[in-house]
Jmol script that loads the backbone (N, CA, C; Angstrom):
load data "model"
ATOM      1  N   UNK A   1     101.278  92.474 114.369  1.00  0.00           N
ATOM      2  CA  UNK A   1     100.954  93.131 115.627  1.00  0.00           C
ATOM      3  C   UNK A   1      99.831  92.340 116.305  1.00  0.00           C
ATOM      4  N   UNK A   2      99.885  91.637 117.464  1.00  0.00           N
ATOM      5  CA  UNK A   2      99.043  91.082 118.340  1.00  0.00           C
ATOM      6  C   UNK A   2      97.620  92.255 118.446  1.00  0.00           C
ATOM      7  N   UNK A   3      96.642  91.037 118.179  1.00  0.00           N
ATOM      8  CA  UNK A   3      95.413  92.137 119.096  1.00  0.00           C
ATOM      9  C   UNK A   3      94.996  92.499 120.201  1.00  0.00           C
ATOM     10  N   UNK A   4      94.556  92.863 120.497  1.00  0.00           N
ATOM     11  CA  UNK A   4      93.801  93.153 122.058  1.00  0.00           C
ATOM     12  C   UNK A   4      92.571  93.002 122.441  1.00  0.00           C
ATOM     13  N   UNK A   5      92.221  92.477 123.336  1.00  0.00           N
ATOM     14  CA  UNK A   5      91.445  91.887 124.000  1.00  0.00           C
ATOM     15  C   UNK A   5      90.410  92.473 125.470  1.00  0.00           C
ATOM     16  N   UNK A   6      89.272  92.642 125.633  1.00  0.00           N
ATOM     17  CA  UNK A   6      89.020  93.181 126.593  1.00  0.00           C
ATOM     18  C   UNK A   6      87.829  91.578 127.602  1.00  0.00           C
ATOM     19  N   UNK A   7      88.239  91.520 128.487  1.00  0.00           N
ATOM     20  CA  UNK A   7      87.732  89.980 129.228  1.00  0.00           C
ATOM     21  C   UNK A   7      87.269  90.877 130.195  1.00  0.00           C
ATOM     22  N   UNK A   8      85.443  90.490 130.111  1.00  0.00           N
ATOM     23  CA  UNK A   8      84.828  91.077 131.445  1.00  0.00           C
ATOM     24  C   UNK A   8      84.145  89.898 131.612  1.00  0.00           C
ATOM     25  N   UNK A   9      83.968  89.906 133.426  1.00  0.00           N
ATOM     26  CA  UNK A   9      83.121  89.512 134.087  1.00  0.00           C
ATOM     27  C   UNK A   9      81.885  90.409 134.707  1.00  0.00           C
ATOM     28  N   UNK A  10      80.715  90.080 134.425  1.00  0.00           N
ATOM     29  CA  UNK A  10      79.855  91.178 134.548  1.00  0.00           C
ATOM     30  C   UNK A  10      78.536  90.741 136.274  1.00  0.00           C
ATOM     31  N   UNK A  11      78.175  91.188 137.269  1.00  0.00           N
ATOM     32  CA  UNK A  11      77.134  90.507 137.579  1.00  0.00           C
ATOM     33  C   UNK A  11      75.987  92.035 137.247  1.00  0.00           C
ATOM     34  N   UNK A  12      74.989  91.931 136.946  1.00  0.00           N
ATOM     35  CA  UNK A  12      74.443  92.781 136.216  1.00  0.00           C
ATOM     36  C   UNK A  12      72.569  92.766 137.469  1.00  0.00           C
ATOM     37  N   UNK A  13      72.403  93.953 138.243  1.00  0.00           N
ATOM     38  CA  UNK A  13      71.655  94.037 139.017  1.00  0.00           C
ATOM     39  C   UNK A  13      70.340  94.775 138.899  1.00  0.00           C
ATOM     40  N   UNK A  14      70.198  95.169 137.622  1.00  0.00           N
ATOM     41  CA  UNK A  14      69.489  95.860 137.159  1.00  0.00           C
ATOM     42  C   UNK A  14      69.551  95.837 135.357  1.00  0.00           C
ATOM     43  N   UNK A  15      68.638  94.540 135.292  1.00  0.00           N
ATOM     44  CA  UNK A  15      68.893  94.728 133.438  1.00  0.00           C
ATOM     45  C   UNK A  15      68.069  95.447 132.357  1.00  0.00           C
ATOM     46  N   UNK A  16      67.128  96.051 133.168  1.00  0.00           N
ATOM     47  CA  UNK A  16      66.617  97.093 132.215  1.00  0.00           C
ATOM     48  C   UNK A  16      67.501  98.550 132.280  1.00  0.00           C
ATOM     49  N   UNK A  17      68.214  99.336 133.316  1.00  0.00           N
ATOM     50  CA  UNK A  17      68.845 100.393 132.966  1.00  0.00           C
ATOM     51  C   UNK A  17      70.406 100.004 132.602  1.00  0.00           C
ATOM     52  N   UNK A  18      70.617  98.428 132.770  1.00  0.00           N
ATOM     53  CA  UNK A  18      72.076  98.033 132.100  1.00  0.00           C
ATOM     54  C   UNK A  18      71.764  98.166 130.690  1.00  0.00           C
ATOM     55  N   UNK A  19      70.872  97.954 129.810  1.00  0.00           N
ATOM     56  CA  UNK A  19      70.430  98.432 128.341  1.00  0.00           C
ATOM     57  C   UNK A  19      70.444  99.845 128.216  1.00  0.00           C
ATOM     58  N   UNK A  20      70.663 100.609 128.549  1.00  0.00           N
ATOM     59  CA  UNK A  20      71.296 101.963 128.659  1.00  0.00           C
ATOM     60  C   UNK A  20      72.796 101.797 128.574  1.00  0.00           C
ATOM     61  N   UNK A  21      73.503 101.034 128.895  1.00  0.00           N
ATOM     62  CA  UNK A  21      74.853 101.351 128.915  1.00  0.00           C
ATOM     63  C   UNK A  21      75.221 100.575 127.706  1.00  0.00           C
ATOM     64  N   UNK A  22      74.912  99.340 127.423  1.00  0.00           N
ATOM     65  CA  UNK A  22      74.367  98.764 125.905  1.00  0.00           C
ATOM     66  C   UNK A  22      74.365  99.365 124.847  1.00  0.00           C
ATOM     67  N   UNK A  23      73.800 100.260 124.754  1.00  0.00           N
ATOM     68  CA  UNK A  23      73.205 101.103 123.883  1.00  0.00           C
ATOM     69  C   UNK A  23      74.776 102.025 123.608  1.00  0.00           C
ATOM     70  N   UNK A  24      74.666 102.720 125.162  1.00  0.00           N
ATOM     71  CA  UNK A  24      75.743 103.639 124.756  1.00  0.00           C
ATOM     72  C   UNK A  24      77.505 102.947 124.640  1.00  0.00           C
ATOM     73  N   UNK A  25      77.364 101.750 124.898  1.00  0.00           N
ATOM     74  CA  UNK A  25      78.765 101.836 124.465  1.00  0.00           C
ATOM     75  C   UNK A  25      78.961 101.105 122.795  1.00  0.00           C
ATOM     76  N   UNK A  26      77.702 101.094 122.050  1.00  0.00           N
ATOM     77  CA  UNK A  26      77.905 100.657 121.056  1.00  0.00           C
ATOM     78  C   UNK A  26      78.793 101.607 120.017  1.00  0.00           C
ATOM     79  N   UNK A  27      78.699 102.843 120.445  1.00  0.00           N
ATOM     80  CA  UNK A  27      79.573 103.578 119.023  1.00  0.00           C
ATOM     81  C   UNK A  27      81.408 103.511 119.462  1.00  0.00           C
ATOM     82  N   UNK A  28      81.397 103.881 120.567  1.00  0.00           N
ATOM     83  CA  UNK A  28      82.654 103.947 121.019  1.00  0.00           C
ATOM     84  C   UNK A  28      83.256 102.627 120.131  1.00  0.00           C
ATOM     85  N   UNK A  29      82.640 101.233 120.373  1.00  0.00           N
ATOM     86  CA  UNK A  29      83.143 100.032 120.381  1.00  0.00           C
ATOM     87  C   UNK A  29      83.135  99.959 118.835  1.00  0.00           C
ATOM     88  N   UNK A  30      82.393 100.305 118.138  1.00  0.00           N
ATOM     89  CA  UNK A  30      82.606 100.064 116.687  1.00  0.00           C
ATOM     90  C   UNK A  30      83.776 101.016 116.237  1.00  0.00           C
ATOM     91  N   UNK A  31      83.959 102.152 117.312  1.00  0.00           N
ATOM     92  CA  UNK A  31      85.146 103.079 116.646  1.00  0.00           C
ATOM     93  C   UNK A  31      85.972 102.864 116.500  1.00  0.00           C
ATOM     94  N   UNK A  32      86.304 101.359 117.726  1.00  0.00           N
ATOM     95  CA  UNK A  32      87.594 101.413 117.717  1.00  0.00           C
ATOM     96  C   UNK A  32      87.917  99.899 117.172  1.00  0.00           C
ATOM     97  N   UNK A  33      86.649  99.162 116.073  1.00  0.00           N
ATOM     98  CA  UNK A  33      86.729  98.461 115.686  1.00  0.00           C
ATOM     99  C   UNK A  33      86.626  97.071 115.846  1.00  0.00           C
ATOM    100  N   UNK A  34      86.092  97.103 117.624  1.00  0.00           N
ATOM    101  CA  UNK A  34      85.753  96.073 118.742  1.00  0.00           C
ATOM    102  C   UNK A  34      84.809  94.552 117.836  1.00  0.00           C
ATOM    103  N   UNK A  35      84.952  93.789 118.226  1.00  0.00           N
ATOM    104  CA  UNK A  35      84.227  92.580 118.075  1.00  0.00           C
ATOM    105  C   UNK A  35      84.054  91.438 118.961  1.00  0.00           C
ATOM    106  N   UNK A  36      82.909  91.311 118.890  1.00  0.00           N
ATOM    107  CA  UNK A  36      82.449  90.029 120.554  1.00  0.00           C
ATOM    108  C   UNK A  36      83.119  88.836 119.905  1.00  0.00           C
ATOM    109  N   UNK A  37      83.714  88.127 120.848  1.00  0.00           N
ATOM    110  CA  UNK A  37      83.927  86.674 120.675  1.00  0.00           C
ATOM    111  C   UNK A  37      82.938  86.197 121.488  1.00  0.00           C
ATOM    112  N   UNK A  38      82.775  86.624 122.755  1.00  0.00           N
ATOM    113  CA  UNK A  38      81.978  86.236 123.874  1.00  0.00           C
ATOM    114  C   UNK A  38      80.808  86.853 124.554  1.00  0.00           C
ATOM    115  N   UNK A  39      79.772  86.717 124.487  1.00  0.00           N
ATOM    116  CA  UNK A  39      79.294  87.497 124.788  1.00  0.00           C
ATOM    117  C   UNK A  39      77.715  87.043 125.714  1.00  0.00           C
ATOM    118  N   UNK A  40      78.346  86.368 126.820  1.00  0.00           N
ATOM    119  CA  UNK A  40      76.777  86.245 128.018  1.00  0.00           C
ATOM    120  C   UNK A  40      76.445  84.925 127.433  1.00  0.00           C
ATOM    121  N   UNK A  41      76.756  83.992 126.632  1.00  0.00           N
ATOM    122  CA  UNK A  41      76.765  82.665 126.675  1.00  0.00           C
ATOM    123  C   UNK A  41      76.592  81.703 127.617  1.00  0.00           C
ATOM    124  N   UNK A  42      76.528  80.420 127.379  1.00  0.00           N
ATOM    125  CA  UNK A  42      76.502  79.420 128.562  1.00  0.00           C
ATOM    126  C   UNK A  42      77.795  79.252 128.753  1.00  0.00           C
ATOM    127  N   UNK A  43      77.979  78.611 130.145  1.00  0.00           N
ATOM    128  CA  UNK A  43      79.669  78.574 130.412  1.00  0.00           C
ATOM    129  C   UNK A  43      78.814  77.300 131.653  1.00  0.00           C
ATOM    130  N   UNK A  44      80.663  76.905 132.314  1.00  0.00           N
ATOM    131  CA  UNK A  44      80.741  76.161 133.021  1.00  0.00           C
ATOM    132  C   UNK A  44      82.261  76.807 133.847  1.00  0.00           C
ATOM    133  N   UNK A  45      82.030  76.593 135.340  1.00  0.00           N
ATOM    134  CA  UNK A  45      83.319  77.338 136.301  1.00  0.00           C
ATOM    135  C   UNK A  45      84.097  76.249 136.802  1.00  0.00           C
ATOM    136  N   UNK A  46      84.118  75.481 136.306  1.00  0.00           N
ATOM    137  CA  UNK A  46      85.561  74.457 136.634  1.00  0.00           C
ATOM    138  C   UNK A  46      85.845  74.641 137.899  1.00  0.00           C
ATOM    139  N   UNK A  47      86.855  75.728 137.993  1.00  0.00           N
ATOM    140  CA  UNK A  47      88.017  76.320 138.434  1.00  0.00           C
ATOM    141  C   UNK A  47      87.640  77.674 138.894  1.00  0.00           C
ATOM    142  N   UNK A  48      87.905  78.268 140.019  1.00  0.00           N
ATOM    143  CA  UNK A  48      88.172  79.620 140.631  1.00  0.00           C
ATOM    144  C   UNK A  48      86.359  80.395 140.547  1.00  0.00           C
ATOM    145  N   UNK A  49      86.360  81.654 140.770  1.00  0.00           N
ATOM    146  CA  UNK A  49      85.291  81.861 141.112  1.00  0.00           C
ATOM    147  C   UNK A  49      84.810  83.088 139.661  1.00  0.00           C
ATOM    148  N   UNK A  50      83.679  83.195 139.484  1.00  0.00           N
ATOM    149  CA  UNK A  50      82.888  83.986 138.145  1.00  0.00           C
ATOM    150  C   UNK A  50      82.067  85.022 138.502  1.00  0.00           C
ATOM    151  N   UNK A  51      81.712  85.324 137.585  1.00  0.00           N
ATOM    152  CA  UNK A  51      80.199  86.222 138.067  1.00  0.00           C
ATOM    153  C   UNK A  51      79.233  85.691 136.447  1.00  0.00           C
ATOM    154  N   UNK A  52      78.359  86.551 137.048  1.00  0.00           N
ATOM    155  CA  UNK A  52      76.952  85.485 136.182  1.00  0.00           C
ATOM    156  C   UNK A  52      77.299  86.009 134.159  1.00  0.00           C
ATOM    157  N   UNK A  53      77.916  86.888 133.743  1.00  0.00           N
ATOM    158  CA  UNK A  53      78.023  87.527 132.803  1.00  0.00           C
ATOM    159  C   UNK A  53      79.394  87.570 132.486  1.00  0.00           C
ATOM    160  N   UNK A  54      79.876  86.760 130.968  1.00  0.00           N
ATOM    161  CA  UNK A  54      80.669  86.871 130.701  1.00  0.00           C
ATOM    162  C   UNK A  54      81.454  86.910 129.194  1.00  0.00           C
ATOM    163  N   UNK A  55      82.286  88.352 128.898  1.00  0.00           N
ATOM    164  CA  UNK A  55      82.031  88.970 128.116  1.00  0.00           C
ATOM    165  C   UNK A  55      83.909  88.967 127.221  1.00  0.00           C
ATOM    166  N   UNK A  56      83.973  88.435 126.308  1.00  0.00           N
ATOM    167  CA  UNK A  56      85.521  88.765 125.589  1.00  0.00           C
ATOM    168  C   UNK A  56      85.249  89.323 123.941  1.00  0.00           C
ATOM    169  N   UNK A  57      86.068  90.708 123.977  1.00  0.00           N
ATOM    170  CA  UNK A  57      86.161  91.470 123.249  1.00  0.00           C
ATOM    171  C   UNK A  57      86.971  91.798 121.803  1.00  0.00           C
ATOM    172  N   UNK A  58      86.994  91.609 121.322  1.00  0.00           N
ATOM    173  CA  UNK A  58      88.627  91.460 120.532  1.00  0.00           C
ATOM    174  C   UNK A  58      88.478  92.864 119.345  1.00  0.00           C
ATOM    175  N   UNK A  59      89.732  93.524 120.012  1.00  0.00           N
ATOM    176  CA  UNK A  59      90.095  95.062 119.327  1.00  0.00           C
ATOM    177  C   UNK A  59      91.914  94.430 117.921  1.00  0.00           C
ATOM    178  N   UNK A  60      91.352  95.313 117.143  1.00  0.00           N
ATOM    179  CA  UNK A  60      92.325  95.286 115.875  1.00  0.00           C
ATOM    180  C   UNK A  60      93.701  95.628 116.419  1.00  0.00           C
ATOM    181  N   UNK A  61      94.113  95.947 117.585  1.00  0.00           N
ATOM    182  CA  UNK A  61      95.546  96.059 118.610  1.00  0.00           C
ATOM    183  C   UNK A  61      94.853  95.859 119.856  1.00  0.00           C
ATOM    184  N   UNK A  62      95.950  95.931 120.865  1.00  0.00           N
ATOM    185  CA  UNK A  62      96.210  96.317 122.118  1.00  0.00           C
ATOM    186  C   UNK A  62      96.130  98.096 122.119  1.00  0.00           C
ATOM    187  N   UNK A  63      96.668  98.426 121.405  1.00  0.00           N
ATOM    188  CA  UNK A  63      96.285 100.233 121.507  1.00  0.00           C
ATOM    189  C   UNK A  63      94.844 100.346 121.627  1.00  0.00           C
ATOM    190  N   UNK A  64      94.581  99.685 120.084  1.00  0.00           N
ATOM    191  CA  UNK A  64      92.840 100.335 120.116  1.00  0.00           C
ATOM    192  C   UNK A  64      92.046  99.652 121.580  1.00  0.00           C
ATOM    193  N   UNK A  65      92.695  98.419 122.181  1.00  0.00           N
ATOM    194  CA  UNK A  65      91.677  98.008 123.244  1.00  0.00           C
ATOM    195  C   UNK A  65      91.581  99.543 124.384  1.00  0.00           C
ATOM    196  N   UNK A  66      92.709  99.905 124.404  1.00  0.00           N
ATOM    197  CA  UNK A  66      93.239 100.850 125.769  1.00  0.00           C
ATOM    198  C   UNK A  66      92.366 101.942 124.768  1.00  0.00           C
ATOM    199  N   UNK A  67      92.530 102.764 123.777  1.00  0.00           N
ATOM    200  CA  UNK A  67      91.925 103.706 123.306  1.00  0.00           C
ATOM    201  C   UNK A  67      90.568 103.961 123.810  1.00  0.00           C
ATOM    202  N   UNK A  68      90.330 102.542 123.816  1.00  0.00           N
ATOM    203  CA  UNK A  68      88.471 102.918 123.363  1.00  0.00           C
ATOM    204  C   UNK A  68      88.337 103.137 124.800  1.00  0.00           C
ATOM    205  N   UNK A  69      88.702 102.475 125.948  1.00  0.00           N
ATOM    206  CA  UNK A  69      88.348 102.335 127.080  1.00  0.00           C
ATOM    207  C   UNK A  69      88.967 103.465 127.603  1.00  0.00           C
ATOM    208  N   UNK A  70      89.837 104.434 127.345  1.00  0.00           N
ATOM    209  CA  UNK A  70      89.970 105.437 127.653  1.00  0.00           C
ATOM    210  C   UNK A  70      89.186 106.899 126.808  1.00  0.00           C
ATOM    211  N   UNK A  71      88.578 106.382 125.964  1.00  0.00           N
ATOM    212  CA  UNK A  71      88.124 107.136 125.374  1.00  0.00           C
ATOM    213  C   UNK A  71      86.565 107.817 126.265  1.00  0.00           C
ATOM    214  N   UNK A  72      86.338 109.324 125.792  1.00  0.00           N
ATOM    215  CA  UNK A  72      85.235 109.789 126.353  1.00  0.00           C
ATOM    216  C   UNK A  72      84.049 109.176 126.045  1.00  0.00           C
ATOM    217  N   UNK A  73      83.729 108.683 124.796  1.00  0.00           N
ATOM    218  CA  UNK A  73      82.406 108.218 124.808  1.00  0.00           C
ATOM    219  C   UNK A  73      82.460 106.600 125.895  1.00  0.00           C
ATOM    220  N   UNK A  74      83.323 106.131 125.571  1.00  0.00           N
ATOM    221  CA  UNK A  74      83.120 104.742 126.558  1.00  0.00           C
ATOM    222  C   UNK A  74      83.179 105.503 128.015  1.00  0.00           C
ATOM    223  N   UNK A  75      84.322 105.845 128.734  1.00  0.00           N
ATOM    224  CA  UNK A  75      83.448 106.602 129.973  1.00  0.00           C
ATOM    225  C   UNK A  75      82.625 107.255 129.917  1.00  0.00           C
ATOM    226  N   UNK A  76      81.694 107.915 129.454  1.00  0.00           N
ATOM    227  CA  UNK A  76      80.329 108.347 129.676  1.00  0.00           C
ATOM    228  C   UNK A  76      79.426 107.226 129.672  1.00  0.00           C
ATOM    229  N   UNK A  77      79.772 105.980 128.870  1.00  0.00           N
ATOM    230  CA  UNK A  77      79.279 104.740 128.864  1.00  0.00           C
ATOM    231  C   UNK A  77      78.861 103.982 130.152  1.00  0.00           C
ATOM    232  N   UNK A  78      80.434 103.922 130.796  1.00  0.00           N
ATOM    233  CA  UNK A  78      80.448 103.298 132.223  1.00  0.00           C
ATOM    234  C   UNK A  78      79.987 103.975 133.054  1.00  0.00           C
ATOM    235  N   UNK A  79      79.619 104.967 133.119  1.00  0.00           N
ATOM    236  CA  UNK A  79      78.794 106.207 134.080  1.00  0.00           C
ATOM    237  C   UNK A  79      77.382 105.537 134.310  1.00  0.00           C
ATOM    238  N   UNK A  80      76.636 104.797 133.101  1.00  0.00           N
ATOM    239  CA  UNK A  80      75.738 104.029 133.380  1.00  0.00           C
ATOM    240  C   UNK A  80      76.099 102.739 133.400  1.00  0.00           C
ATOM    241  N   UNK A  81      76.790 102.155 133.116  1.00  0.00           N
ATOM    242  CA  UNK A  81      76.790 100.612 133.979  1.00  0.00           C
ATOM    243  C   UNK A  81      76.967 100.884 136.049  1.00  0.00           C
ATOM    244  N   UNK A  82      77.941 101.602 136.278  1.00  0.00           N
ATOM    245  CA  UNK A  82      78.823 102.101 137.251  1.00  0.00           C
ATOM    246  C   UNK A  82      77.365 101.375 138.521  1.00  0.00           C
ATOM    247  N   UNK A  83      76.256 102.117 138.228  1.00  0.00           N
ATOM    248  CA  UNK A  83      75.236 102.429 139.239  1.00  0.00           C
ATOM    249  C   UNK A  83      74.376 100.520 139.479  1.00  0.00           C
ATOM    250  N   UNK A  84      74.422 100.003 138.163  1.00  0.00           N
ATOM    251  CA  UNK A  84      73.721  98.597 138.116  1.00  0.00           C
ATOM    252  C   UNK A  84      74.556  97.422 137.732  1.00  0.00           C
ATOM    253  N   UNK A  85      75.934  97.520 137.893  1.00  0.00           N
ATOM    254  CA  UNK A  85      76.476  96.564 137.516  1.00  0.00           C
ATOM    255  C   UNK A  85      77.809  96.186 138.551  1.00  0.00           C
ATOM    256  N   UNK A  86      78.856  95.107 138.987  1.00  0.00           N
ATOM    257  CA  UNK A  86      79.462  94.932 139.230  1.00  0.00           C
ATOM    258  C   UNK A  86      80.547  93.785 138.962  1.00  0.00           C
ATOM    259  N   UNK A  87      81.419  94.538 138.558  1.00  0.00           N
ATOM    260  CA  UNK A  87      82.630  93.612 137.476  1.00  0.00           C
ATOM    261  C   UNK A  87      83.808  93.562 137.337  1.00  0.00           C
ATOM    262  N   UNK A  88      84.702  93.012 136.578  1.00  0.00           N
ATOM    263  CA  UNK A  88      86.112  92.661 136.282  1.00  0.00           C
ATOM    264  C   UNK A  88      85.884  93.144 135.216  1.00  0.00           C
ATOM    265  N   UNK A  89      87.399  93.809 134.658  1.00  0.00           N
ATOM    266  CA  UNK A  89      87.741  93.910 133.230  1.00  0.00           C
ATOM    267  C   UNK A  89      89.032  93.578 133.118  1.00  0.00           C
ATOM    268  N   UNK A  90      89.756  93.131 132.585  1.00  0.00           N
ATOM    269  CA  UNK A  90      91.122  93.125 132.174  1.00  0.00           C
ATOM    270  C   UNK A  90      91.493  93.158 131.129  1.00  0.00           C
ATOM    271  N   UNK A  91      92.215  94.199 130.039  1.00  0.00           N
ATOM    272  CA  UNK A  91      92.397  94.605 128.899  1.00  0.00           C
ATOM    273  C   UNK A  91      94.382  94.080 128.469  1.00  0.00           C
ATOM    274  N   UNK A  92      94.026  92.960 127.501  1.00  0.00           N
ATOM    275  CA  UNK A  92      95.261  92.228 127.568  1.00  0.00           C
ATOM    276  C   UNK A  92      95.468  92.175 126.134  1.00  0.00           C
ATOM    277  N   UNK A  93      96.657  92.239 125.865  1.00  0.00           N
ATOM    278  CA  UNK A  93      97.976  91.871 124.619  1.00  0.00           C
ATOM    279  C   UNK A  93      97.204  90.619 124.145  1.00  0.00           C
ATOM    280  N   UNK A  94      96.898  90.094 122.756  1.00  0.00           N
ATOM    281  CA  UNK A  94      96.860  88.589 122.234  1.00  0.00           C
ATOM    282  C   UNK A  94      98.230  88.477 122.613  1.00  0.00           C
ATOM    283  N   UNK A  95      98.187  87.254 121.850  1.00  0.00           N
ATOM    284  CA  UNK A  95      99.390  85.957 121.702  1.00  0.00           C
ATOM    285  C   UNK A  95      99.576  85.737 120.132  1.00  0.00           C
ATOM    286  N   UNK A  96     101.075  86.147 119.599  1.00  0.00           N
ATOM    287  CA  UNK A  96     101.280  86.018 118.002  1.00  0.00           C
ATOM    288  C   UNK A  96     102.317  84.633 118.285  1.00  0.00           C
ATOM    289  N   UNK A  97     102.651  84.219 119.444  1.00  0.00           N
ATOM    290  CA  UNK A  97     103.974  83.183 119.147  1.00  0.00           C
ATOM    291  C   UNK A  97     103.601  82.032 119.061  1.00  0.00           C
ATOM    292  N   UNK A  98     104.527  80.650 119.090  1.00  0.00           N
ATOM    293  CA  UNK A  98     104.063  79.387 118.470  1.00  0.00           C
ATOM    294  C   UNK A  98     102.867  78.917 119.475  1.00  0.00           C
ATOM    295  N   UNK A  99     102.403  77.674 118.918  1.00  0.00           N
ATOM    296  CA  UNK A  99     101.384  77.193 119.299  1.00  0.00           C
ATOM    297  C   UNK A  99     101.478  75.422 119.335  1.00  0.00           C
ATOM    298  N   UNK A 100     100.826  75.382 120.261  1.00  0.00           N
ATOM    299  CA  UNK A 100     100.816  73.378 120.470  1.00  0.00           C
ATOM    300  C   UNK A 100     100.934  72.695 119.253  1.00  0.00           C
ATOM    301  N   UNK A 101     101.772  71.505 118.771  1.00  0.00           N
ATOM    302  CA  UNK A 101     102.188  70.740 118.220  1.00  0.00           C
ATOM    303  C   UNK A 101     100.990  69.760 117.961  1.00  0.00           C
TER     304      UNK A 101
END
end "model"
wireframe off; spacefill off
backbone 0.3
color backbone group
């Protein structure tokens, strides 16, 4: 079963009450078994346009990605980002099929 993935772009306008939302989305994310690959690192934009924060997630399915993010504790979560933050999320299927030669 492919995992799932949650890819945010974050620009973050307020980083002392964005540590409030930090905080609170840590249980949700362990519930549903979440792990950072990415997380606010250095990067480089090649190609197309970013925001300053950038964040990839990796859940034990595609269910658990959608779970958690539908789940009540993660929206009560985003209730505090909502007010200091502005972003992309896109919650996507891995890839189990072949791979470059």
């Amino acid at each position: 079963m492919p995992k799932g993935y949650w890819i945010a772009q974050i620009d973050v306008t307020d980083p002392e009450r964005y540590k409030a939302y930090v905080a609170a989305n840590a249980h949700p994310l362990k519930k549903y078994g979440a792990r950072f690959l990415v997380r606010a690192g250095r990067f480089e934009n090649p190609e197309g346009s970013t925001r300053s924060r950038n964040v990839v997630i990796e859940f034990p399915s595609y269910q658990a990605a959608l779970d958690c993010w539908h789940s009540p504790e993660y929206q009560a979560a985003i209730r505090l980002r909502l007010p200091v933050s502005t972003g992309d999320l896109v919650i996507i299927e891995g890839y189990d099929g072949p791979q470059p030669a």
